[in-house]
C-alpha positions as CSV (number, residue, x, y, z in Angstrom):
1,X,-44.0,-22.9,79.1
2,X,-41.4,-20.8,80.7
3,X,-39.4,-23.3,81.7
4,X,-39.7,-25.1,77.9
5,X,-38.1,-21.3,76.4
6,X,-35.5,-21.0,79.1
7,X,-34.6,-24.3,78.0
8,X,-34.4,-23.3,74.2
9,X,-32.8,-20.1,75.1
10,X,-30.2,-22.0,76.6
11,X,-29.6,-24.2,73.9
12,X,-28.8,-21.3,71.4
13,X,-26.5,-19.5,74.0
14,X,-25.1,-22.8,75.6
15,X,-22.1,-20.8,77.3
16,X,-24.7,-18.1,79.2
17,X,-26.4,-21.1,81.1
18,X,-22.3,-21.7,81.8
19,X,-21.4,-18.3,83.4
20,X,-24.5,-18.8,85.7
21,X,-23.9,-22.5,87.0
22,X,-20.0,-21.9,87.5
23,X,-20.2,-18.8,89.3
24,X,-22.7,-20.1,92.1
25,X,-20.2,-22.9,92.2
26,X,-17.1,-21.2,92.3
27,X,-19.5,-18.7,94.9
28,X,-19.3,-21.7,97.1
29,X,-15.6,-22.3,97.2
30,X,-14.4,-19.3,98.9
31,X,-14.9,-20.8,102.4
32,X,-15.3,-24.7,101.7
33,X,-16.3,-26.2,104.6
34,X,-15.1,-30.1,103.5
35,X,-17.2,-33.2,102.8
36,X,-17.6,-34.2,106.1
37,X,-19.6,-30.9,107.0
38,X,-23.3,-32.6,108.3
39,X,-22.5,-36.4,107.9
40,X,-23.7,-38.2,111.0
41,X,-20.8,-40.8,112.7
42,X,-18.1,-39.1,110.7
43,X,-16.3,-40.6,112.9
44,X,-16.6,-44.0,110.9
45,X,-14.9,-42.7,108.1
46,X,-11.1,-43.8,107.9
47,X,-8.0,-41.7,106.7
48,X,-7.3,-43.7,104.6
49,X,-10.5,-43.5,102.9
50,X,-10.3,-40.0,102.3
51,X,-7.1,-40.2,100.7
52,X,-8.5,-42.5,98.4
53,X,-11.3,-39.9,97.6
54,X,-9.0,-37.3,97.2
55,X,-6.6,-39.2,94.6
56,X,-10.4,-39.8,93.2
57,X,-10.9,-36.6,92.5
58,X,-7.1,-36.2,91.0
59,X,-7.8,-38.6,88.7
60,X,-11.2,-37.0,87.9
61,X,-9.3,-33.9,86.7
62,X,-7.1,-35.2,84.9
63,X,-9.7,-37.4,82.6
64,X,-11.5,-34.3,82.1
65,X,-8.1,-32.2,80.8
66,X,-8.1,-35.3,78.9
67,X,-11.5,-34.7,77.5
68,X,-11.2,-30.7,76.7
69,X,-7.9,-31.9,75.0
70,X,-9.7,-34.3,72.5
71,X,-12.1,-31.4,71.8
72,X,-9.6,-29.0,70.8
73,X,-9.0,-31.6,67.8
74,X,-12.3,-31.8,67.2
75,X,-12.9,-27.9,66.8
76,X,-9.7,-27.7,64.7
77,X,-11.4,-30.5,62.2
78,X,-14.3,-28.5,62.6
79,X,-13.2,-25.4,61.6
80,X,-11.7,-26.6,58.7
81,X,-15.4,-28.2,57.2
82,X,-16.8,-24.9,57.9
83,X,-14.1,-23.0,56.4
84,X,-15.3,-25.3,53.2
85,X,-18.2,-23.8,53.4
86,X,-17.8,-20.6,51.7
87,X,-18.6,-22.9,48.6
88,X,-22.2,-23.7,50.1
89,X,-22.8,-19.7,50.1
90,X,-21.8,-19.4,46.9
91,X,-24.3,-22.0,45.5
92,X,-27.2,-19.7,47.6
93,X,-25.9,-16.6,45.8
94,X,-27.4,-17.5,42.6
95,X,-29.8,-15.1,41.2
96,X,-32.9,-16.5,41.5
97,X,-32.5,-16.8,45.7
98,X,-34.8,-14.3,47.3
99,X,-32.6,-11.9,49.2
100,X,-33.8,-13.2,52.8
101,X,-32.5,-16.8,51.8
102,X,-29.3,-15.5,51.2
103,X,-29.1,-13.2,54.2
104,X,-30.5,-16.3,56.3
105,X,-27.9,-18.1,55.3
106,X,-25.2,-16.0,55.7
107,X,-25.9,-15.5,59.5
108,X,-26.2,-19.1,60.0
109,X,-23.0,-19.7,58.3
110,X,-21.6,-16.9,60.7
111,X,-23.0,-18.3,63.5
112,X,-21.3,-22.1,63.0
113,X,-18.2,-20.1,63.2
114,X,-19.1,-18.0,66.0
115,X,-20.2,-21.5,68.0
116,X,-16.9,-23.3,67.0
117,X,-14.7,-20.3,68.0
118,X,-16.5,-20.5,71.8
119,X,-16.3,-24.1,71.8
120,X,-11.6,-24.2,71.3
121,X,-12.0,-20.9,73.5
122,X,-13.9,-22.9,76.4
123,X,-11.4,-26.0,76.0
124,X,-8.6,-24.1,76.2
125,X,-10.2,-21.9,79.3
126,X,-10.4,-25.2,81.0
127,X,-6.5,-26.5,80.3
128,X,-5.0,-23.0,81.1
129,X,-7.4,-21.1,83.5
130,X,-9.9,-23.0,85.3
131,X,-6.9,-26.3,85.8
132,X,-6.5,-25.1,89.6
133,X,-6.4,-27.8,92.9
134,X,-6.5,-28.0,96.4
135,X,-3.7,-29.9,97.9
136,X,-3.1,-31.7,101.4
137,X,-0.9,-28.9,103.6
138,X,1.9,-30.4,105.0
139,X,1.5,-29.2,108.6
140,X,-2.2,-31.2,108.2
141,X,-0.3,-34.3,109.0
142,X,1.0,-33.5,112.6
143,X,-2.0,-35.2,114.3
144,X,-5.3,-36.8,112.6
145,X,-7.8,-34.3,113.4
146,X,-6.6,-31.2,111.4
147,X,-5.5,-34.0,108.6
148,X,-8.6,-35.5,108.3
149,X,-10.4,-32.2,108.3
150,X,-7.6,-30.6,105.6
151,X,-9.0,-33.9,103.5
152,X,-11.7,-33.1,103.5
153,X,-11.8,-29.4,102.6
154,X,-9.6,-30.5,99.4
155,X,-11.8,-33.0,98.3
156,X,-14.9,-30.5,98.6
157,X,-13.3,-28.4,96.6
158,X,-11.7,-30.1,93.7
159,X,-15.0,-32.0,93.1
160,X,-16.5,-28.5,92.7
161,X,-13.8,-27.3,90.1
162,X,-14.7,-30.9,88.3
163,X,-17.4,-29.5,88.3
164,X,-17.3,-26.5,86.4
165,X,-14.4,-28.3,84.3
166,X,-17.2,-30.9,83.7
167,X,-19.5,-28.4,82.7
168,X,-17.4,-25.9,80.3
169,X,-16.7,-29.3,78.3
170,X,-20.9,-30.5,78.4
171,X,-20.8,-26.7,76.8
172,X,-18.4,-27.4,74.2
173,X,-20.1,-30.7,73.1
174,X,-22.8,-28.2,72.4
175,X,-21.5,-25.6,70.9
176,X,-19.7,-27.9,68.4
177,X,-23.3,-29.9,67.7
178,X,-24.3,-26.6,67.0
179,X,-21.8,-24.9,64.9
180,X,-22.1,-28.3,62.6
181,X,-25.9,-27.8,62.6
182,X,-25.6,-24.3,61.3
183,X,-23.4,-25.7,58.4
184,X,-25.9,-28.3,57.5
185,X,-29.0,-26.3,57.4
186,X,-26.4,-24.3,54.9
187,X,-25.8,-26.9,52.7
188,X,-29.9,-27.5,52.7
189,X,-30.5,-24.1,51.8
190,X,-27.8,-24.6,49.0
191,X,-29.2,-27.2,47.3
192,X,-33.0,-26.4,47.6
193,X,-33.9,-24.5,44.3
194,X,-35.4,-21.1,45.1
195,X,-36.7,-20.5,41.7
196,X,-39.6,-17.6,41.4
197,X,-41.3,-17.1,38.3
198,X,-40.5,-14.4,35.9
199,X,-41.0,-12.5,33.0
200,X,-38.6,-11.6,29.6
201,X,-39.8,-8.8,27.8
202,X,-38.4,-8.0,24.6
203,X,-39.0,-5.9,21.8
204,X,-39.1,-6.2,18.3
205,X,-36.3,-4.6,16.1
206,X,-38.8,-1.6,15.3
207,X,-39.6,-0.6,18.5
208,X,-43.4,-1.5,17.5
209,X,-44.3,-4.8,19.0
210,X,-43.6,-6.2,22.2
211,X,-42.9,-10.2,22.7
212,X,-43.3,-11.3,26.1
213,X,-41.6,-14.5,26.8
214,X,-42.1,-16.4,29.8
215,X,-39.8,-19.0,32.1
216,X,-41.8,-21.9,31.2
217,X,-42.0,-20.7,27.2
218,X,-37.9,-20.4,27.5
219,X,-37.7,-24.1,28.6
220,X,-35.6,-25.4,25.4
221,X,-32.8,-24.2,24.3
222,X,-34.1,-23.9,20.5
223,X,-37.4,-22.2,20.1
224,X,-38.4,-22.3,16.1
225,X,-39.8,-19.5,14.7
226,X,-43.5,-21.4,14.7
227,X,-43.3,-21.7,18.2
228,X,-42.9,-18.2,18.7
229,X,-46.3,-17.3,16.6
230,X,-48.0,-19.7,18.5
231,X,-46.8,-19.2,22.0
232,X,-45.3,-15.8,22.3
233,X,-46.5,-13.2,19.0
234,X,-49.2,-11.2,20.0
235,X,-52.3,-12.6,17.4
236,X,-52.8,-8.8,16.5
237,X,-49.3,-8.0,16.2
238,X,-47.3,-7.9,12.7
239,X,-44.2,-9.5,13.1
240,X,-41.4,-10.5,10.6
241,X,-40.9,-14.5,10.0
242,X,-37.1,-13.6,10.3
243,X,-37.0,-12.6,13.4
244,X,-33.7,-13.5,15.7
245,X,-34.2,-12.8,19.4
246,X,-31.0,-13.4,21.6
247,X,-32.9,-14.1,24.9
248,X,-30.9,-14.5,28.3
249,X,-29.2,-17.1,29.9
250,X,-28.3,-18.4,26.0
251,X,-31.7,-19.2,24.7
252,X,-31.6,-18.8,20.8
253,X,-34.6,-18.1,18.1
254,X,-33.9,-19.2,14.5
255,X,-35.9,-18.2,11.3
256,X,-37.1,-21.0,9.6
């Protein structure tokens, strides 16, 4: 159970569940002890082999950039939907939505901006900020031992910012999936009518008699003046056969 709300918890606040993996990694990195740390006959492995691994891990890198690059468009075309939106919160405003509805839906429409503002913030963290390398050292190569163990050290610790690269953009997939989320469940709430019952009360011209005129009574336009003795007049009541109510939202009563 605990595991199953961690899980949830992390899915609303994608980028805390970030912080936490990337700064064990990055814990890691201060004293990288290379990829060949604990592998038995070590020995077997060529030079030339770890060269290849650590143009691997170049190329890695630079697909990722690639990736937090195409997400920056994606935010941008994202932001601009949920600009949009401010139409969806004005089709909740209407004056039959309960005040919670609208208040719901203000936060959720807040919180797809919110989401979309972390997700550019955590691409462009990962093309300006978190782009570092480890590169062979020149004085590595003046015998095979310390150029082999320089390798290795690089390659431990560029797959480790891959890593976190690889992580920040996993996080901006989801804050985008949710930001886009938040502006759907807006544009349900926008188009489900919240409608609540309610009651007109109006009086007659001499201040005597009170007509009561409900939503479902109010449901044409025209109401004739029979309909109104049979529907709305009070049976004990005296009221005039000319009477002209102006009702709200444009709902006329004609005499006879």
């Amino acid at each position: 159970m605990k595991e199953y709300l961690l899980k949830i918890f992390y899915t609303i606040f994608p980028f805390i569940e970030l912080a936490n993996a990337n700064k064990k990694i990055n814990k890691t990195l201060e004293d990288p002890k290379g990829v060949l740390e604990g592998i038995s006959h070590k020995e077997s492995i060529t030079t030339d082999t770890l060269k290849a691994e650590y143009e691997n891990t170049l190329a890695i890198k630079d697909k990722l950039e690639g990736k937090a690059k195409s997400n920056i468009f994606a935010v941008t075309i994202s932001i601009t939907l949920v600009m949009g939106g401010d139409a969806l919160l004005n089709a909740v405003r209407i004056e039959n939505t309960p005040l919670a509805i609208r208040v719901i839906a203000l936060v959720i429409y807040l919180s797809s901006i919110l989401y979309l503002i972390c997700a550019g913030l955590l691409s462009l963290h990962t093309l300006m900020n978190n782009n570092s390398i480890s590169v062979i050292k020149l004085s590595s190569n003046a015998n095979d031992n310390s150029l082999r163990e320089d390798i290795s050290c690089c390659i431990e610790y560029n797959l480790k910012k891959n890593i976190t690269r690889n992580n920040a953009i996993y996080t901006t997939y989801i804050c985008i999936r949710n930001g886009l989320i938040c502006l759907f469940t807006v544009l349900l709430l926008s188009i489900i009518p919240f409608k609540i019952g309610y009651e007109h009360k109006y009086t007659e011209m001499n201040g005597k008699d009170t007509l009561v005129a409900t939503q479902a009574t109010l449901s044409q336009p025209y109401i004739s003046t029979k309909d109104i003795e049979e529907n709305v007049l009070n049976k004990d009541s005296v009221a005039s056969k000319s009477i002209i109510m102006i009702v709200k939202n444009n709902f006329y009563v004609f005499q006879h």
